[in-house]
C-alpha positions as CSV (number, residue, x, y, z in Angstrom):
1,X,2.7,12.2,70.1
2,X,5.0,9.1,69.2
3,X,3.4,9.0,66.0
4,X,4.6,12.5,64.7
5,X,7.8,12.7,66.7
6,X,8.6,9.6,65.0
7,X,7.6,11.0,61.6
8,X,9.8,14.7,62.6
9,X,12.4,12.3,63.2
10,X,12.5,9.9,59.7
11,X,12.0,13.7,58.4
12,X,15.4,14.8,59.8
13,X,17.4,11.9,58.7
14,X,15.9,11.8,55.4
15,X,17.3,15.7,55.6
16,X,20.6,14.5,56.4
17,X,21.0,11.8,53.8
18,X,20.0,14.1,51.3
19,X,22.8,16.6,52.8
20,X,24.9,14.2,53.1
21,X,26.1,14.0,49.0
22,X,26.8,18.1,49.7
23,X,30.5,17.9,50.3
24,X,31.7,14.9,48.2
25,X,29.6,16.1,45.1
26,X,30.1,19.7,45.6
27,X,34.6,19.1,46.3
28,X,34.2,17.3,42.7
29,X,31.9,20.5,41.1
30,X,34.5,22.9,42.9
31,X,37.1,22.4,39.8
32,X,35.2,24.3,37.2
33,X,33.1,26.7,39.9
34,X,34.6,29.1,42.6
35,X,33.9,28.4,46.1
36,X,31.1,31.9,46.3
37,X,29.7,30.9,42.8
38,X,29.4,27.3,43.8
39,X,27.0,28.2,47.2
40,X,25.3,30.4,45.2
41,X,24.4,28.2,42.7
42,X,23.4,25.7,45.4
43,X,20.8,28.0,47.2
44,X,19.3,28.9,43.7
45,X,19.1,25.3,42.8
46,X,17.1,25.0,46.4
47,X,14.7,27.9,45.6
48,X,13.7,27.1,42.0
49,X,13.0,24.2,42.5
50,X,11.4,24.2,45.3
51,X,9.3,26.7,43.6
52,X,8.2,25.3,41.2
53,X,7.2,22.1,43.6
54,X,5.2,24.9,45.5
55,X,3.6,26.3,42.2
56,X,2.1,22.4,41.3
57,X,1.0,22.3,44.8
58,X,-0.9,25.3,44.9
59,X,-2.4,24.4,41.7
60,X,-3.7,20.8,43.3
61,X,-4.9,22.0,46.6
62,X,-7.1,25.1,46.9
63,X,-7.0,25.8,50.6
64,X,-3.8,26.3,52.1
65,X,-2.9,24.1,54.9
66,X,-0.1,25.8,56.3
67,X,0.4,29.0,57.9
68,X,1.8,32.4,56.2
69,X,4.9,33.9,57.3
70,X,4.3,37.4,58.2
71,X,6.1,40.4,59.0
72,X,6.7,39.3,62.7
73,X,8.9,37.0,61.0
74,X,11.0,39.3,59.0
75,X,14.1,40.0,61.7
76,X,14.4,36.2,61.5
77,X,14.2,35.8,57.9
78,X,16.6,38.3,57.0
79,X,19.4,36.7,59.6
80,X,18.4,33.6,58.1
81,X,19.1,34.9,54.8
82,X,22.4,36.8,55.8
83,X,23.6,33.6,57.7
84,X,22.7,31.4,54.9
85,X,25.2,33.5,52.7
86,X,28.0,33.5,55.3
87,X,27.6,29.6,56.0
88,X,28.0,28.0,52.7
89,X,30.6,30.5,51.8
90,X,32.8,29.5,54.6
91,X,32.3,26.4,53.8
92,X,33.0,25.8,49.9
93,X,36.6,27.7,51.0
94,X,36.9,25.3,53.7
95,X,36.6,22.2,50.9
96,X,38.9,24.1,48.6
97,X,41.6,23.5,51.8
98,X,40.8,20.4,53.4
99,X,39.4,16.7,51.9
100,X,36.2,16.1,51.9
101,X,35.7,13.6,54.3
102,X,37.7,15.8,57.1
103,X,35.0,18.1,55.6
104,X,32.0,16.3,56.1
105,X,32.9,15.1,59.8
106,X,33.7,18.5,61.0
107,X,30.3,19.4,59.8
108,X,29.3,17.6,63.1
109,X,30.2,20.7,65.4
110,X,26.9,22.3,63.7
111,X,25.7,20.4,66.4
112,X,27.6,21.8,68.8
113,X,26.6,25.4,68.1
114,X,22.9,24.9,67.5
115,X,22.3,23.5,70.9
116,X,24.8,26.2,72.4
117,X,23.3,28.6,71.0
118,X,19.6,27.5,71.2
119,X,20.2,27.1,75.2
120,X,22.0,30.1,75.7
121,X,19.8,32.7,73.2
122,X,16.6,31.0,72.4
123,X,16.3,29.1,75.7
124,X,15.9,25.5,74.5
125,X,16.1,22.9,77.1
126,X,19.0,20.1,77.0
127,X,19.6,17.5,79.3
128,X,22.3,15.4,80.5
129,X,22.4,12.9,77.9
130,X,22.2,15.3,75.2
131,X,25.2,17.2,76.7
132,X,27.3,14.2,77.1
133,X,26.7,13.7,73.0
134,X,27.4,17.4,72.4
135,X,31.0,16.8,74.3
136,X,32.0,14.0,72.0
137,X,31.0,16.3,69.4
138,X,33.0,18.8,70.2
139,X,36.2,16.6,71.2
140,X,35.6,14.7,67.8
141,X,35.6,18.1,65.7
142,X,38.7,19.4,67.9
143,X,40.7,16.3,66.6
144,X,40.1,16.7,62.8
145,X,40.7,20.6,63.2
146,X,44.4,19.4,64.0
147,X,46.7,19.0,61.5
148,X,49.5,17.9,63.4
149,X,48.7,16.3,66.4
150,X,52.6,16.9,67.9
151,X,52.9,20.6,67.5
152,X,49.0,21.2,67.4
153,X,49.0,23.3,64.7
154,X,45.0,23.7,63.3
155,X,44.2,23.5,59.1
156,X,43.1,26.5,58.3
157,X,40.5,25.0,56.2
158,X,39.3,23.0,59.0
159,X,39.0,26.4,60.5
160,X,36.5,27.8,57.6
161,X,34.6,24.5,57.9
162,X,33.9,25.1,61.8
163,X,33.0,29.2,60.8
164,X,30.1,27.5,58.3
165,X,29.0,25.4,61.2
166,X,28.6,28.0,63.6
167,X,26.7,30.3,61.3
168,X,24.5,27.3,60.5
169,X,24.0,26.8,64.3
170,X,22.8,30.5,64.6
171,X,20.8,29.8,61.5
172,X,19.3,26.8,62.2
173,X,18.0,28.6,65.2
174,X,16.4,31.5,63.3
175,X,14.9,29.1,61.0
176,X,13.1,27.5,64.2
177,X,11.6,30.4,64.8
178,X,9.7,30.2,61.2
179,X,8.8,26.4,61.3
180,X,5.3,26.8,62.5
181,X,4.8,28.5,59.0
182,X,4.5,26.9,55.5
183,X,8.2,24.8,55.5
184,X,7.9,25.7,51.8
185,X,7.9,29.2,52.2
186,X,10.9,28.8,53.8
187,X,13.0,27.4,51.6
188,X,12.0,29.2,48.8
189,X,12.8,32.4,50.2
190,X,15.8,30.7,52.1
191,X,16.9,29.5,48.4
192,X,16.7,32.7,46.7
193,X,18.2,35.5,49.1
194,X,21.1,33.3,50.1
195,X,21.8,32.5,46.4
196,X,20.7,36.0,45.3
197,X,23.4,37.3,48.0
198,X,26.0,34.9,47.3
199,X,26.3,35.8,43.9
200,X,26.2,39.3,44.2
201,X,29.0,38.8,46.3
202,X,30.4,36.0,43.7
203,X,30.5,38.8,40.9
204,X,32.1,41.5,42.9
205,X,35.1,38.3,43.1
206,X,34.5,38.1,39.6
207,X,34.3,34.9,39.8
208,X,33.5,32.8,36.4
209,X,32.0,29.3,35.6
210,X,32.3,29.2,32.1
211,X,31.6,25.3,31.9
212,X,27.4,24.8,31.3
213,X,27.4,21.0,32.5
214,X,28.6,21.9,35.9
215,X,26.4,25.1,36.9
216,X,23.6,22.6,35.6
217,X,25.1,19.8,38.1
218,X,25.2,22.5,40.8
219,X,21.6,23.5,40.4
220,X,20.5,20.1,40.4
221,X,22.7,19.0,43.7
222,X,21.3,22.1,45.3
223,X,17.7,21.2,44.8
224,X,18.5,17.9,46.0
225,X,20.9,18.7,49.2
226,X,19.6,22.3,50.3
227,X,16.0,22.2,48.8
228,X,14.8,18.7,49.6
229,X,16.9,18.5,52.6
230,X,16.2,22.5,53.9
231,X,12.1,21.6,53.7
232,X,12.2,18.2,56.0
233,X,14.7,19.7,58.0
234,X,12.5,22.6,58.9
235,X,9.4,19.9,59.6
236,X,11.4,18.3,61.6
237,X,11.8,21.4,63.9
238,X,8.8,22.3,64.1
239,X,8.4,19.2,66.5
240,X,11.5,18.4,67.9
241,X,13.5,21.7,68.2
242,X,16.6,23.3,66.5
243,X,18.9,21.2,69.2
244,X,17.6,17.8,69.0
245,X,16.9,18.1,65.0
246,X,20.6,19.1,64.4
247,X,21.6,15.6,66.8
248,X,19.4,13.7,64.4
249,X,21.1,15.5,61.4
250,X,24.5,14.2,62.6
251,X,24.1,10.8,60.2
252,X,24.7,13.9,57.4
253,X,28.6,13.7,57.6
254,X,28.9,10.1,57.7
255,X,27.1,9.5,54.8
256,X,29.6,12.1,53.2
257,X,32.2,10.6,54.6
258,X,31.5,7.0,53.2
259,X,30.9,8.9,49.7
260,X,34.4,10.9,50.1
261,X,36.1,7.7,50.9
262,X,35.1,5.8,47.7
263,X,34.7,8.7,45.1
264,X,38.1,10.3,45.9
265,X,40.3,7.2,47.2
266,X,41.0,9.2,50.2
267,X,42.6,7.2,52.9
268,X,41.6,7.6,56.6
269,X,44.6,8.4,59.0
270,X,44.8,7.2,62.9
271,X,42.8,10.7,63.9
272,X,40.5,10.0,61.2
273,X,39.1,6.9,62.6
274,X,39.2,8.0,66.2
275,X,37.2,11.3,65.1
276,X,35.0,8.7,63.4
277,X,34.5,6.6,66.3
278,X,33.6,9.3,68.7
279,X,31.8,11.2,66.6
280,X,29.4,7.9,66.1
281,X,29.1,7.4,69.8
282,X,28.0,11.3,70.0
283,X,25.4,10.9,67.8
284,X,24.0,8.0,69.1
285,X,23.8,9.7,73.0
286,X,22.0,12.9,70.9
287,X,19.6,10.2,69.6
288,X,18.3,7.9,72.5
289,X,16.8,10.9,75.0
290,X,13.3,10.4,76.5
291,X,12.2,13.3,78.3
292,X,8.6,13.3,80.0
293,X,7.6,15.5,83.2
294,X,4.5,17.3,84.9
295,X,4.9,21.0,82.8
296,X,2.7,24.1,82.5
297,X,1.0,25.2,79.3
298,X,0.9,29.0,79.7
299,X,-2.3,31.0,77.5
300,X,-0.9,31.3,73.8
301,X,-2.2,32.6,70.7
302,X,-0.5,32.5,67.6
303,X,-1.2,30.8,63.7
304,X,0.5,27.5,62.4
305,X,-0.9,24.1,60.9
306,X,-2.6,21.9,63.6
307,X,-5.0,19.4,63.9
308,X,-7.9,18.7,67.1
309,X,-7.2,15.6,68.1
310,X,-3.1,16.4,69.4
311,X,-4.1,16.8,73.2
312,X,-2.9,20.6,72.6
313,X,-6.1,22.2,70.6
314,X,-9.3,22.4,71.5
315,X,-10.7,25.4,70.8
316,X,-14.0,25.3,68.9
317,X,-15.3,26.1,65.1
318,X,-18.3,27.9,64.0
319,X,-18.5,24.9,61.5
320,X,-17.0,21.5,61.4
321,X,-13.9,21.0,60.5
322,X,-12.0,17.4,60.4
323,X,-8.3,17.1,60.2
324,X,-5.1,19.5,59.6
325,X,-6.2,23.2,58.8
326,X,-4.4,26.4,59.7
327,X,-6.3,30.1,61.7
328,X,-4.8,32.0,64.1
329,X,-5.7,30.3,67.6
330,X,-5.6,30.8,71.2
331,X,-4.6,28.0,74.4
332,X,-5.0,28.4,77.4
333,X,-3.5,27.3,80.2
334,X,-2.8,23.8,80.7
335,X,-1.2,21.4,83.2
336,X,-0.2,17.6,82.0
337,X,2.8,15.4,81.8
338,X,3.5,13.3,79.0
339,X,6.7,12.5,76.4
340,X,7.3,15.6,74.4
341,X,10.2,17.7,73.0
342,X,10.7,21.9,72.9
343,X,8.0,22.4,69.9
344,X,6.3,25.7,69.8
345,X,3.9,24.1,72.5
346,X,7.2,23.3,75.1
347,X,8.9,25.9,75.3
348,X,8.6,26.0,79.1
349,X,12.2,26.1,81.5
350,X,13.4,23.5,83.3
């Protein structure tokens, strides 16, 4: 169990250093592209090439390791989709508003409304110390949402910025709901609606980019921030839950940050640095949890990759089979205590 929460975990923050370049790179693309054009671009950047990954993949391996989704899955795909049109949206007009490194540690609150809502909709336990993290959060996002700490007046694009995080929360807890599947599947299809969508939208604004280099730049940044980053994000779920996967993610904006601060010459005021500092100390609380206890496994049957030697599966074959493999399965019920987070296996209350 170590083992691969350990690996879901170097999966998230490779996710969030790859997200990380989003805002800085995307603040500098934003001068030839429109804010609706520019996420666009980005998703379709994450599905093509993604796809063609996929395409070399299937070409290499004959036997499909991973699950498919299925129509049980579409109410969650298409509010993915949908969400993932809103999100970035909100957020390139946030950047046209606000700097980018106020932009990339407000990101943060995504934190803040993944767990919210992934306790409150979806269930999702969340403990003490994760709480305590998810309150510096919060007061850390609060302070860069003011632009004038004396009469308290908020930015309005700090304000867009915090509307993209919360329909990323509620997105990133419809994609959890998809992560037992193929995580390539996902992004693919993530990829193309939301960038199909956006630019439908983009061309009712009739909204232009008339320069070549920068829609190339924009298709290659969102390959490498949504595509790259969208596919070990979702493996990352898959083990340790939409809450605790987003607290991982947190590194995302400080790596934009640092980027911001060198690219752009921005200077950091006094709220800046305080943000900064509480925002660090929130993310490290999200990141130190350990949460073992005597839990239930109730009977279960559903389809996802797996392998036999996981203390969860131990049905039997009508042949041998060694390793990770994908069938629709059955559990039944099971009583044990050990380290684990709310997979698909512990989704049991508290």
């Amino acid at each position: 169990m170590n083992s691969k929460r350990n690996t879901a975990i170097f999966f998230a923050i490779l996710a969030a250093m790859l997200f990380g370049i989003s805002a800085p790179a995307s603040k500098a693309l934003l001068v030839k592209i429109p804010p609706t054009l520019m996420a666009s671009f980005l998703y379709l950047g994450a599905g093509i090439g993604m796809l063609m990954i996929s395409m070399v993949q299937r070409l290499k391996n004959k036997t499909p390791l991973e699950a498919s989704l299925t129509k049980k899955e579409l109410p969650y795909i298409l509010g993915m989709i949908f969400l993932d049109i809103a999100a970035p949206i909100f957020l390139m007009i946030g950047l046209t508003m606000t700097t980018a490194s106020n932009a990339s540690l407000l990101n943060n609150f995504e934190i803040v409304a993944t767990s919210l809502i992934a306790l409150f909709i979806f269930k999702e336990s969340i403990d003490r110390r994760l709480w305590t993290a998810l309150g510096l959060i919060t007061t850390a996002s609060i302070i860069l949402s003011i632009e004038d700490m004396s009469s308290f007046s908020f930015s309005l694009g700090s304000i867009f910025v915090l509307l993209a995080c919360i329909s990323w929360g509620l997105e990133n807890n419809c994609t959890r709901m998809l992560s037992i599947k193929n995580p390539m599947d996902v992004v693919i299809i993530k990829g193309f609606g939301s960038g199909i969508g956006a630019l439908i939208i983009a061309l009712i604004l009739r909204e232009r980019a008339n320069s070549i280099p920068y829609v190339l730049a924009a298709l290659l940044l969102g390959f490498f921030a949504y595509g790259l980053s969208i596919f070990f994000y979702v493996s990352a779920q898959r083990v340790l839950g939409a809450a605790r996967t987003s607290a991982y993610y947190a590194i995302a904006p400080f790596i934009g940050v640092g980027i911001s601060l060198l690219v752009f010459k921005e200077s950091p005021t006094l709220s800046f640095m305080v943000a900064l500092g509480i925002m660090i100390l929130g993310a490290y609380y999200a990141s130190t949890e350990d949460h073992v206890h005597e839990h239930v496994h109730p009977p279960l049957a559903h389809d996802h990759r797996h392998s036999h030697d996981d203390g969860h599966h131990d049905h039997s074959h009508d042949e041998v089979v060694v390793g990770e493999h994908s069938h629709p399965h059955s559990h039944g019920e099971l009583a044990h205590s050990h380290g684990h987070t709310p997979d698909i296996h512990h989704s049991h209350g508290h």
